[in-house]
C-alpha positions as CSV (number, residue, x, y, z in Angstrom):
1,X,51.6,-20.9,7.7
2,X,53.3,-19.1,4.5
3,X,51.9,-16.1,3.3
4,X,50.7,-17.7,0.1
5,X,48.5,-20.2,1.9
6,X,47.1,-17.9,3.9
7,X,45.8,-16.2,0.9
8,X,45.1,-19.2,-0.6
9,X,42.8,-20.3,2.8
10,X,41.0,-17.2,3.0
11,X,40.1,-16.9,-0.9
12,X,38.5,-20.2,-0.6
13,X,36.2,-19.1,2.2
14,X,35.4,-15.8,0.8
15,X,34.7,-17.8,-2.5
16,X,32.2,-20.5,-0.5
17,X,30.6,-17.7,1.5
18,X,29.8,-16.1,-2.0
19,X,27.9,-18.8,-2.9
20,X,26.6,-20.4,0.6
21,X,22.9,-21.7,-0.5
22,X,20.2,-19.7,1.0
23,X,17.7,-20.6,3.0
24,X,15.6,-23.5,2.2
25,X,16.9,-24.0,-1.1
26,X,19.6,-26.7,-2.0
27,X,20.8,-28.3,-5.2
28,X,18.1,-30.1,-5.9
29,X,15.2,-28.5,-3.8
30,X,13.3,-25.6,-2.7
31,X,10.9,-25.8,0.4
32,X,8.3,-23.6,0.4
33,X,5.8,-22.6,3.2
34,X,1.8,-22.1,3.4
35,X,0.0,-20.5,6.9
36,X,-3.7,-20.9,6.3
37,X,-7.0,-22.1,8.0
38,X,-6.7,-26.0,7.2
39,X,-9.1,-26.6,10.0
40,X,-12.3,-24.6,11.5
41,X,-14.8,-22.6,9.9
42,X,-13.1,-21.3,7.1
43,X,-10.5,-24.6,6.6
44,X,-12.6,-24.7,3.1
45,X,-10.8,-22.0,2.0
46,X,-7.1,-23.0,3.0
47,X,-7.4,-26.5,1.6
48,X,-8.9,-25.9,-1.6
49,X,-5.8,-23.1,-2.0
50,X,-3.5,-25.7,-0.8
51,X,-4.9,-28.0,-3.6
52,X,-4.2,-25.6,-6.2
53,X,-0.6,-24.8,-5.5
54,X,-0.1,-28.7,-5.1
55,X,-1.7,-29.7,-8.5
56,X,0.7,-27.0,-10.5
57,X,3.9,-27.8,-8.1
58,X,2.8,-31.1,-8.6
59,X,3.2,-30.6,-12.4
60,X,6.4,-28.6,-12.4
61,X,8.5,-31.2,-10.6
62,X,7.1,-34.2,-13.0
63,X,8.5,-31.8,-16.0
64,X,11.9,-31.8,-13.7
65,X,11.5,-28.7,-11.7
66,X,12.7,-25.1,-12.0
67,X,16.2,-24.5,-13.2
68,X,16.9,-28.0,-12.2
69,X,14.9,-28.0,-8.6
70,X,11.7,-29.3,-7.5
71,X,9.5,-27.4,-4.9
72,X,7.9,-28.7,-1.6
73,X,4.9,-27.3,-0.2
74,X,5.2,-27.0,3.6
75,X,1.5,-26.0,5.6
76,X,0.6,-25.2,8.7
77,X,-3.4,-24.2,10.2
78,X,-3.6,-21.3,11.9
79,X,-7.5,-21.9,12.0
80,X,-8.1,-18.0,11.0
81,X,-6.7,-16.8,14.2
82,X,-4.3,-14.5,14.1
83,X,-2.1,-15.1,17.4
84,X,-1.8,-18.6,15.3
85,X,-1.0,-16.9,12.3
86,X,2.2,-15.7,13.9
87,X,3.1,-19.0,15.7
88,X,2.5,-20.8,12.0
89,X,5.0,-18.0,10.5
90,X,7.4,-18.4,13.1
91,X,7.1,-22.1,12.7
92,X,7.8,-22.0,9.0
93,X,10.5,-19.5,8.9
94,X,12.6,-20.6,12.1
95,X,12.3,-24.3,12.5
96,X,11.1,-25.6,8.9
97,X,13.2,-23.1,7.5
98,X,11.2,-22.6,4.0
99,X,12.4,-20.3,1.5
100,X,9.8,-18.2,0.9
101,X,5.9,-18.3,1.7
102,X,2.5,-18.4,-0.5
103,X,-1.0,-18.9,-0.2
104,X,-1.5,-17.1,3.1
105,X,-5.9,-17.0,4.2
106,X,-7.5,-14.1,5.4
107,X,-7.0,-10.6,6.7
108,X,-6.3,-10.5,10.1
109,X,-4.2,-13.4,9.8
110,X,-2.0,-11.4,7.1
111,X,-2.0,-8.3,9.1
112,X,-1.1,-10.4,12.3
113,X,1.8,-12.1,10.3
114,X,3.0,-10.0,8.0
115,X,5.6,-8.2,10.5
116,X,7.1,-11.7,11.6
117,X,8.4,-12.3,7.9
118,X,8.6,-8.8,6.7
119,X,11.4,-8.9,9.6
120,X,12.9,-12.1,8.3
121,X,13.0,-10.6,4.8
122,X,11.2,-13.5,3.2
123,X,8.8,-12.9,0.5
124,X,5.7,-13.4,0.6
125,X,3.4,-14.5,-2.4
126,X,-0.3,-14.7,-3.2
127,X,-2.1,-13.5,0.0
128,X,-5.4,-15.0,0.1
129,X,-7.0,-11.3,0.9
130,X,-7.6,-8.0,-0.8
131,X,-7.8,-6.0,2.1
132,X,-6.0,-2.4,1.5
133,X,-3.9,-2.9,4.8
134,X,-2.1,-5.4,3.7
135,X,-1.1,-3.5,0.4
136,X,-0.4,0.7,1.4
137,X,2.2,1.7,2.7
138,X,3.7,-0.9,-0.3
139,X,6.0,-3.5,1.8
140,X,9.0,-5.0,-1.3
141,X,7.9,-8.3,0.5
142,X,4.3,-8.8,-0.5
143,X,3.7,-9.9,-4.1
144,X,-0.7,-10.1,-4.2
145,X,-2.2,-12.3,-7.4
146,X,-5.5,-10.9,-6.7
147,X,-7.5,-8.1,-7.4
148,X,-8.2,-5.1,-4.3
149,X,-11.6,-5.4,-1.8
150,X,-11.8,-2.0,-3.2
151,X,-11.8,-3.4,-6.9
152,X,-14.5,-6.0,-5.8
153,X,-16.9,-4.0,-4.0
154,X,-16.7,-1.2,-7.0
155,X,-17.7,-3.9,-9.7
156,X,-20.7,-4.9,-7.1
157,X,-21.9,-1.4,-6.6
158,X,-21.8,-0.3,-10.1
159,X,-23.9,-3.7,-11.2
160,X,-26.2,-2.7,-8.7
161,X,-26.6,0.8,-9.6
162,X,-27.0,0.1,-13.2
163,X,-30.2,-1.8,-12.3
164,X,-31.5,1.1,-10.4
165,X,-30.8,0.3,-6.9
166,X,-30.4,2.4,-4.3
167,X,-30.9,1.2,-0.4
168,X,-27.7,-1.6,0.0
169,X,-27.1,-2.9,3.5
170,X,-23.7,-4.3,4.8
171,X,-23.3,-7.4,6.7
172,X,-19.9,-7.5,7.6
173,X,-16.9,-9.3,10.0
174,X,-16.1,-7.7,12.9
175,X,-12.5,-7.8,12.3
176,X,-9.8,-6.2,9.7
177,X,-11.3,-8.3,6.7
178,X,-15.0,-6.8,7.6
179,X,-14.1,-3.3,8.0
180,X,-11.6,-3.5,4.6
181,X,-15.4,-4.6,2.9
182,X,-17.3,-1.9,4.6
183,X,-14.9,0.5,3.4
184,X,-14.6,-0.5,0.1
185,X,-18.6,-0.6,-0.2
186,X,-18.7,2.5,1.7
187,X,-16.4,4.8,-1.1
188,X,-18.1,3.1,-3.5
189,X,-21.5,4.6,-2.6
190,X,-19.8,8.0,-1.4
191,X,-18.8,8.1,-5.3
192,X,-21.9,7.8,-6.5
193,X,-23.3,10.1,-3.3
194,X,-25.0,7.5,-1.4
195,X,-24.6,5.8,1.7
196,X,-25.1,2.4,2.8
197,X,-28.9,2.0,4.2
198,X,-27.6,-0.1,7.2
199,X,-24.8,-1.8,8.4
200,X,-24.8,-4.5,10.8
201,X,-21.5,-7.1,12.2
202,X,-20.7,-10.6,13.7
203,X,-18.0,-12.1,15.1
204,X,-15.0,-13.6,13.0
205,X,-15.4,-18.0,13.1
206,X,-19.0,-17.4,14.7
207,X,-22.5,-18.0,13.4
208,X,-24.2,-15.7,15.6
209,X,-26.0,-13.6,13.3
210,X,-29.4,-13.1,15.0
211,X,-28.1,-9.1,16.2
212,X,-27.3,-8.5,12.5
213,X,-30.5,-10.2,11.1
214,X,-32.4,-7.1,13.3
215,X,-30.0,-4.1,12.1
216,X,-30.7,-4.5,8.8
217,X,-33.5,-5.9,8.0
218,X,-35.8,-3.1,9.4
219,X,-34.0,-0.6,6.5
220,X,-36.0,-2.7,4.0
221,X,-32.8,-3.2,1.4
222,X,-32.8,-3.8,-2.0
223,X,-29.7,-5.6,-1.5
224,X,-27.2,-7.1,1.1
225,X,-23.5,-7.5,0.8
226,X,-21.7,-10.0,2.6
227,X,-18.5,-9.4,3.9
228,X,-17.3,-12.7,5.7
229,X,-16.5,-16.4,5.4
230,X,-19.0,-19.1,4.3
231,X,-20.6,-20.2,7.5
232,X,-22.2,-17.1,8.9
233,X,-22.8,-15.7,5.6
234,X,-24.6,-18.6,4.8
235,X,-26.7,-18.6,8.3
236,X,-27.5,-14.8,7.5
237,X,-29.1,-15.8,4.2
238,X,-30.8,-18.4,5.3
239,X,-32.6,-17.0,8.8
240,X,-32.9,-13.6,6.6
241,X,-35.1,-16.2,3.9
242,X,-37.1,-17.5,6.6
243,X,-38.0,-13.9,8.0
244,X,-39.4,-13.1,4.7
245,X,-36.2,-10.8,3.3
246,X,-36.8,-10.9,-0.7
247,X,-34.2,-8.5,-1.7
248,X,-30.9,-10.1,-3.5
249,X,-27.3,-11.3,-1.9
250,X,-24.1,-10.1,-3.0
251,X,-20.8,-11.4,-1.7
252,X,-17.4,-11.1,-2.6
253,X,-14.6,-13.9,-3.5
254,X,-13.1,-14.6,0.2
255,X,-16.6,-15.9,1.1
256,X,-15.2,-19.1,-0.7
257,X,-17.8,-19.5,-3.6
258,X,-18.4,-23.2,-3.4
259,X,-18.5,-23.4,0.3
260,X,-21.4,-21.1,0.4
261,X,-23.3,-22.7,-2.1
262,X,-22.4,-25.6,-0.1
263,X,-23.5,-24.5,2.9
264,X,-27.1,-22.7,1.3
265,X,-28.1,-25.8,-0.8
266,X,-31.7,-24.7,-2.0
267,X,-31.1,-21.3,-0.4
268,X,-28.5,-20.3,-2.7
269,X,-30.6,-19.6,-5.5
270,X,-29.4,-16.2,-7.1
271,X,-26.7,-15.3,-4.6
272,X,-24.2,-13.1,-6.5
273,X,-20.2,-13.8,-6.1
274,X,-17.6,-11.5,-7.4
275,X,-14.5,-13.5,-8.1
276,X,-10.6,-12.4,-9.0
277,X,-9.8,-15.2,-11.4
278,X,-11.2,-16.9,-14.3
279,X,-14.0,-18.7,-14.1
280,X,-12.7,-22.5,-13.3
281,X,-15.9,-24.4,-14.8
282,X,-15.4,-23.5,-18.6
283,X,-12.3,-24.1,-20.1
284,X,-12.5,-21.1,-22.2
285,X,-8.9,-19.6,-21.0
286,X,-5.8,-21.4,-21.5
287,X,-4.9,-21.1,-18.4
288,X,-8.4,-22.8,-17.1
289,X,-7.6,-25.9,-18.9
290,X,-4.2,-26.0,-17.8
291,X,-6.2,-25.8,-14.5
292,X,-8.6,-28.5,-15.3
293,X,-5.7,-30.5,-16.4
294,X,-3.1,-30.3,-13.9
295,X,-6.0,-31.0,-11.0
296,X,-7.0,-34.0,-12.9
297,X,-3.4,-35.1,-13.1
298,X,-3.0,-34.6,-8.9
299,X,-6.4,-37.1,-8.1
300,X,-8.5,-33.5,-7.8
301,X,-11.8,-34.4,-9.8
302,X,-13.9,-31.4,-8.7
303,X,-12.9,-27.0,-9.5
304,X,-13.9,-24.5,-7.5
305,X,-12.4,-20.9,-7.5
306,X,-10.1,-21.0,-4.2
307,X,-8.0,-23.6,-5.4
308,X,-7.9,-21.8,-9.6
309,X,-6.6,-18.7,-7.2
310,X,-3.9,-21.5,-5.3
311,X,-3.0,-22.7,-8.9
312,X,-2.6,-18.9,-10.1
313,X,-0.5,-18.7,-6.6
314,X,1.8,-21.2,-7.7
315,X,2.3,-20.4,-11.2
316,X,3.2,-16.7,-10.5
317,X,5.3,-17.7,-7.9
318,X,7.4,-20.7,-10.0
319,X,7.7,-17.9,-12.7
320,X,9.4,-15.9,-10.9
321,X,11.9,-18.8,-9.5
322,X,12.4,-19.2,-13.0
323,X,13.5,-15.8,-14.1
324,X,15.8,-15.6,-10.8
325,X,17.8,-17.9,-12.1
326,X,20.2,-20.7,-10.9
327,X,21.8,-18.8,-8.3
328,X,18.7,-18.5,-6.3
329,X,18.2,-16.5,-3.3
330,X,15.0,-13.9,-1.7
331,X,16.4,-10.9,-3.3
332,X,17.2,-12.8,-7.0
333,X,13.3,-13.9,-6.2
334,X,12.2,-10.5,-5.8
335,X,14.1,-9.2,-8.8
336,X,12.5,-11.5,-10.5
337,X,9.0,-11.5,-9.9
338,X,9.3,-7.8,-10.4
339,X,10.3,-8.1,-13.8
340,X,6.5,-9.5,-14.7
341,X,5.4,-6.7,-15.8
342,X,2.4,-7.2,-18.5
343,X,2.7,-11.4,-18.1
344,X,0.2,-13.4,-19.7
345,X,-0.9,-16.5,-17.9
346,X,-3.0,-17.4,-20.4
347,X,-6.1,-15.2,-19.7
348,X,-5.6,-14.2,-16.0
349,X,-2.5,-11.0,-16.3
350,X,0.2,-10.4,-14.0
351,X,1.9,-7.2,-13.6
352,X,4.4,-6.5,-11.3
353,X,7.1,-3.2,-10.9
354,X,9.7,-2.7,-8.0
355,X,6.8,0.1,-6.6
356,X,3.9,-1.8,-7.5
357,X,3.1,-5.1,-6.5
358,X,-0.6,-5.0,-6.7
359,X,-0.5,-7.8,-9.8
360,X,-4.3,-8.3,-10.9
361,X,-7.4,-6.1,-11.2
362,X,-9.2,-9.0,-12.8
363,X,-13.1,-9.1,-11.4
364,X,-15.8,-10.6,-12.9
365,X,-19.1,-11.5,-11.5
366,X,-21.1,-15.2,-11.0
367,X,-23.8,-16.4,-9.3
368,X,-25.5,-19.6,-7.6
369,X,-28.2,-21.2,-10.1
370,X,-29.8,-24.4,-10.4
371,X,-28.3,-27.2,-8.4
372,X,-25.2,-25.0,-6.9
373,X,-23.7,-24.5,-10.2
374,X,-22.2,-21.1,-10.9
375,X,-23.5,-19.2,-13.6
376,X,-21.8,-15.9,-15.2
């Protein structure tokens, strides 16, 4: 072979390694991938996130994509375990090969998995979780939509001190996601010098609350904050009810706000809720009726908060798609989602830095009244 053709040969492959696609992203599509509890005790929360990024994924591709390709949602159950949490990721990454992952559930699940694609250098997006663990030391790879367990537990305290209480309890998971709440509660109070009046724990996907029930009630607290999911909160309000406990419930937003007041019916009565996003009822926000909208558009007739955080999920992660650009690839991703800084979703802000990737301190507060309609 000449010399020229050699050159010739070799500039062509250098030129179609340059622009080989990457991973899980081709002409026309990019596949996307979800690890969540679809099944169990907490599945509530993973398919009402699911929901959310579907209904606004849903809506992109109808309008023809981003920069010209549509997205698939890929999801597997780890059932809020972690061990399954890391077989999903591996799943996801190695043989479904997605692009890039969002709308993870849970604490010990993100703490489990977060190594597995942290290794694999694919970003992750809208971790269903405000545990501190999972956001110091800062990892380039983990892009949160949602405000800290620290913000939440701050905005519950201070309510509760501004109407003059002072003996709170703690009722919280005996895993990473509890002990994130206890802490959060915990420097809360040690702000304001106090200390938590009891604490008591359960076991993660358990109802066995009957040990708990007898560590705190005893202290006589004002007030009880929940750290958990849905199912063993809801069995602690309820026996705590029947044992005479008058004093109020506070919870914050992983409990999964609808499945609670699912789950309580009549008991849910006053049961406070802090949330990280807008609230999903009123279409007050622009982005809440695009909400509204969009899930009417995908066959989703009821809202709920988990799945106005999946549709916040989805549209922070498709805008930064769109300001990567055509040439598409993790790090373009990155660069792009790190260039929100001070975005606007219409009501619900985003800001993002390439040091800070914390996104949201949005809190608000809402509670079960009449019915099991939320109330602010």
């Amino acid at each position: 072979m000449k010399l020229a053709q050699i050159l010739l040969v070799s500039m062509v492959l250098l030129a179609g390694a340059g622009t080989r696609a990457e991973t899980g992203v081709s002409d026309k599509e990019i596949v996307v991938g979800q690890f969540a509890a679809l099944t169990g005790p907490a599945a509530q929360l993973g398919q009402r996130l699911n929901a959310g990024i579907q209904a606004y994924f849903k809506a992109v591709n109808e309008q023809g994509g981003v920069n010209g390709r549509t997205l698939r949602l890929l999801a597997r159950d780890d059932g809020y375990e972690p061990d399954k949490a890391v077989a999903a990721v591996k799943g996801l990454i190695e043989q479904d090969q997605v692009f890039a992952l969002v709308g993870s559930v849970g604490t010990p699940t993100g703490l489990a998995a977060m190594p597995v694609f942290t290794a694999a250098k694919v970003p992750m997006v809208g971790m269903f979780t405000g545990a501190q663990g999972l956001r110091e030391p800062f990892n380039r790879y983990v892009f949160h939509v949602r405000a800290s367990y620290f913000d939440e537990t701050e905005r519950i305290v201070q309510h509760l001190t501004t109407l003059g209480m002072k003996k709170f309890a703690v009722f919280y998971q005996n895993d990473a996601y509890g002990k994130a709440g206890l802490e959060g509660v915990t420097r809360a109070l040690a702000r304001r010098q106090m200390k938590p009046a009891a604490t008591a724990t359960f076991e993660r996907n358990t109802v066995n609350v009957s040990a708990a029930l007898n560590g705190i009630l005893p202290a006589q607290p004002e007030a009880v904050v929940q750290i958990g999911a849905y199912k063993a909160c809801a069995e602690f309000i309820k026996q705590a009810r029947v044992k005479g406990y008058g004093g109020q419930f506070f919870n914050v937003s992983f409990v999964g706000a609808k499945a609670l007041a699912d789950e309580l019916g009549t008991d849910g009565m006053g049961v406070v809720i802090s949330q990280v996003v807008p609230f999903p009822y009123t279409p007050s926000a622009a982005v809440v009726r695009e909400y509204q909208q969009r899930m009417k558009e995908a066959g989703q007739q009821e809202f709920d908060f988990s799945s106005m955080e999946g549709f916040l999920i989805g549209k922070v992660f498709v805008e930064g798609v769109r300001r990567a650009g055509k040439n598409l690839t993790r790090e373009s991703l990155i660069a792009g989602l790190e260039s929100m800084k001070d975005v606007n979703l219409g009501g619900f802000e985003i800001n993002y830095s390439p040091r800070d990737h914390a996104g949201s301190k949005y809190t608000d507060l809402t509670f079960i009244g009449d019915g099991g309609r939320f109330m602010h």
